[in-house]
N, C-alpha and C positions, 0 to 999 in steps of 0.2 A: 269287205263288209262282213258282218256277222251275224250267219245264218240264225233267224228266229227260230226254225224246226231246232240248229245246234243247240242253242239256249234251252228251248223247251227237253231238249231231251236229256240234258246234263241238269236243269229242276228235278225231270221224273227221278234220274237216276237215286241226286242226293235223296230225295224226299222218300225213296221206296226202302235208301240205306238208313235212314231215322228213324224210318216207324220198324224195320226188323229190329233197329237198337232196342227201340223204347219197349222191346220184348223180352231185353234182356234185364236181370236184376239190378245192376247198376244203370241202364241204359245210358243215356248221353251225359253222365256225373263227370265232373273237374273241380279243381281247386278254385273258389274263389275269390275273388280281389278283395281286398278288405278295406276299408274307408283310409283316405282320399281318393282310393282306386288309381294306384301308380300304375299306367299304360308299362311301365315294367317290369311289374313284379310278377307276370305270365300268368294270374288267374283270368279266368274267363270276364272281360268286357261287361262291366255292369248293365249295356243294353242289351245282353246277349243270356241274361240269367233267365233264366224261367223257370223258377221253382225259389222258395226260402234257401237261406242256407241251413244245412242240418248242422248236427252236433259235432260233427268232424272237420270241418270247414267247408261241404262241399254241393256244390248245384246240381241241376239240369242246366243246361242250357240249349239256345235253341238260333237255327240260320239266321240270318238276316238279308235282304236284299244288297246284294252288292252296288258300293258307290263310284265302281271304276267305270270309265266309259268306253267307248269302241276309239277317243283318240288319245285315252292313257294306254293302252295295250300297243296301238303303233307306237306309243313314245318309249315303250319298255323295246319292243322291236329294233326301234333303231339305237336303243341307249346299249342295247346286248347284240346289235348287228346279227342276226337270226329271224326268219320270220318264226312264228308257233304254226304247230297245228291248229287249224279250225277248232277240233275241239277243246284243248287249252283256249283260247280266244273267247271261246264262248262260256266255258269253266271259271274264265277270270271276271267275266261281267255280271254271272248269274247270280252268285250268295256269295255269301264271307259266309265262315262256319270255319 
C-alpha cells in the first residue's frame, strides 16, 4: 500500500520545486504543442499549459494530479519484475508534471 504521509511529502516536495522555479526568469517555460496538439510532437500537453503562448512558442506550464493508481504501479512492478521504492510508488501516483 501507498503511504498517504509518502504522497504528501513528494506533493510538498514538487510544489516547494515550482514555486523556487516560478522565481526564476523563465520559471516553468517549454515549448508548446501547437493545434491539433499531436501527444507527439513533445510540447507541453495542452491541459498542462498555464500561461498564453508568447511570441517564441513558448508556455508556462503547470502539475497536474496524477491518473495512475496504486494498481497500475503493481502492474509496472510485475511487467519490470522489481518492486520500487515507496517513494517512487508514491512519486508515480502523486502529479504528472
Amino acid at each position: 500500500m501507498i503511504s498517504v504521509a509518502d504522497i504528501d511529502f513528494v506533493n510538498h516536495c514538487l510544489e516547494s520545486f515550482y514555486a523556487k522555479l516560478a522565481t526564476h526568469k523563465y520559471g516553468v517555460m517549454s515549448p508548446a504543442k501547437e493545434p491539433p496538439y499531436d501527444p507527439e510532437d513533445g510540447g507541453v500537453p495542452f491541459e498542462m499549459m498555464d500561461s498564453p503562448v508568447d511570441g517564441e512558442g513558448y508556455c508556462q506550464w503547470k502539475m497536474l494530479p496524477s491518473t495512475l493508481t496504486e494498481a497500475d504501479v503493481r502492474q509496472l512492478e510485475q511487467e519490470f519484475a522489481v518492486p520500487f521504492p515507496p517513494l517512487l510508488r508514491a512519486y508515480l501516483v502523486a502529479r504528472f508534471h
